[in-house]
C-alpha positions as a Python dict, from the first residue, in 0.01 Angstrom:
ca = {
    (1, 'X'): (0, 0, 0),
    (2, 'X'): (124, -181, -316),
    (3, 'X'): (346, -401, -170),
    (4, 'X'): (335, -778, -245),
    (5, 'X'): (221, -898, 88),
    (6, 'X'): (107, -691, 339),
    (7, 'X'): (352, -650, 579),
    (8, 'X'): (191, -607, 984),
    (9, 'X'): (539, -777, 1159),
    (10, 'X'): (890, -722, 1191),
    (11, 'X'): (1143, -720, 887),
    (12, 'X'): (1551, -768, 911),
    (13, 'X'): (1612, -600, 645),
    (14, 'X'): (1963, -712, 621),
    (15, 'X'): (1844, -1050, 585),
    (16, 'X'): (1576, -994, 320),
    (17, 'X'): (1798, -1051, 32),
    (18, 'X'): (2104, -1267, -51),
    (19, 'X'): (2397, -1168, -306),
    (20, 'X'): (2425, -1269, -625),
    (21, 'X'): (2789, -1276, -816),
    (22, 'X'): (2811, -966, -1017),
    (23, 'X'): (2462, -826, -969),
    (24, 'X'): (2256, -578, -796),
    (25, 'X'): (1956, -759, -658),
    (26, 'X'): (1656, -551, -604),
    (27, 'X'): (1333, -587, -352),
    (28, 'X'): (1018, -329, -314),
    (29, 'X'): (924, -298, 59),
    (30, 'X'): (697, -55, 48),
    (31, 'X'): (546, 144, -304),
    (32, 'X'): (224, 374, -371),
    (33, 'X'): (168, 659, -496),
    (34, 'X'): (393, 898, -305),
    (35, 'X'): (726, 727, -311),
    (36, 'X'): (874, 363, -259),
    (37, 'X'): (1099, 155, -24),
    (38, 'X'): (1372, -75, -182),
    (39, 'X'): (1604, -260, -51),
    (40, 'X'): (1910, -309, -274),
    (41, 'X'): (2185, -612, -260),
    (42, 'X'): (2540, -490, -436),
    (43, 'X'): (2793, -730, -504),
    (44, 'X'): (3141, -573, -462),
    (45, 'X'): (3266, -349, -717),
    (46, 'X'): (2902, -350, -860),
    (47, 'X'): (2767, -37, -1030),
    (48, 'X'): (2472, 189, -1099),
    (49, 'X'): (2539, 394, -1409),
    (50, 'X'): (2546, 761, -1420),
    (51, 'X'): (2127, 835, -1355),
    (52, 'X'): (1883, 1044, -1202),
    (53, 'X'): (1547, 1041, -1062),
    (54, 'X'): (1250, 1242, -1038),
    (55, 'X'): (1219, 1220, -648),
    (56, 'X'): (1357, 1327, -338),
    (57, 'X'): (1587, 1024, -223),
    (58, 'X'): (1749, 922, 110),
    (59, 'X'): (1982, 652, 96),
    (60, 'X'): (2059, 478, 433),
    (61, 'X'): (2353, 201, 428),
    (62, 'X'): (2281, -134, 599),
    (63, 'X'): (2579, -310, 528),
    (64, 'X'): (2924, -294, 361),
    (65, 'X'): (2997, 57, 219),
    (66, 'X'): (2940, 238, -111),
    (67, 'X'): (3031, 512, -327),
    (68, 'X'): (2844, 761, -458),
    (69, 'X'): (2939, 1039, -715),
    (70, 'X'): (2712, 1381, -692),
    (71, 'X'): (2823, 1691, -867),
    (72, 'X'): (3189, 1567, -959),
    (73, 'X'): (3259, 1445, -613),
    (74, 'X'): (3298, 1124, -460),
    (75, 'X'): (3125, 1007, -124),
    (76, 'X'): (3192, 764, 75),
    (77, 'X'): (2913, 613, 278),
    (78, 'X'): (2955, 312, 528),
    (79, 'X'): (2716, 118, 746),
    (80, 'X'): (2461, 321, 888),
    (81, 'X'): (2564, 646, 685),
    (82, 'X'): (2339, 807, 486),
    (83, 'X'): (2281, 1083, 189),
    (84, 'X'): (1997, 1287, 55),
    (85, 'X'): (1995, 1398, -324),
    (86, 'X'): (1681, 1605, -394),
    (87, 'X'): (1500, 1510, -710),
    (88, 'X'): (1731, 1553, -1036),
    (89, 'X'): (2051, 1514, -904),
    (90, 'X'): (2285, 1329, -1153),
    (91, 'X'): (2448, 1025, -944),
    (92, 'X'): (2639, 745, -984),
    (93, 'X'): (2659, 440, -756),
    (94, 'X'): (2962, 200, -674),
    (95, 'X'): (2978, -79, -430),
    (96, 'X'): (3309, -29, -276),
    (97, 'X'): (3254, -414, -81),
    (98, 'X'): (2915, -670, -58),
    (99, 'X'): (2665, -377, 74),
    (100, 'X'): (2292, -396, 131),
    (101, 'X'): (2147, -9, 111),
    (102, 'X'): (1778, 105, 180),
    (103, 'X'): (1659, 340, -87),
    (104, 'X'): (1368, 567, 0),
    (105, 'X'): (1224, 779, -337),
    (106, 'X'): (933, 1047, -221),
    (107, 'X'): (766, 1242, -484),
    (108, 'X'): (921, 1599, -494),
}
């Protein structure tokens, strides 16, 4: 487990991180070999460029609600919603309000 501390007790998750004006604050859970957990912090209206990755991904929604755009259309995902994009699927991410989503990447 590459983690920075190993972790043997509860987390809150949605209390992990704070906001930051205009940013997307970033924390690894959880990384090794096979895949990572990070927990992401969006400020509203804040944006991840057009991208794609070479894992499997499930995205789970902790708080506030997002937008993602996958194959020309747009999602909307709220608290506790959630997506899978298979490895290599162009996306785009927009925080449509403050949201704090759990990113899960597993090699494909």
């Amino acid at each position: 487990m590459n983690t920075q501390e190993e972790i043997k007790t509860p987390l809150n998750l949605r209390g992990e991180l704070d906001y930051k004006d205009g940013e997307i604050v970033t924390k690894d859970v959880v990384s090794n070999g096979n895949g990572s957990v990070t927990l992401l912090a969006f400020d509203s209206q804040a944006m991840i460029a057009r991208h794609q990755t070479d894992s499997d991904v499930l995205v789970y929604v902790l708080e506030g609600s997002v937008e993602f755009e996958v194959e020309n259309q747009r999602q909307k995902l709220d608290c506790c919603d959630a997506m899978v994009l298979p490895a290599n699927t162009p996306h785009t991410v927009l925080a449509l309000e403050k949201s704090k989503v759990l990113l899960t990447k597993l090699k494909a």
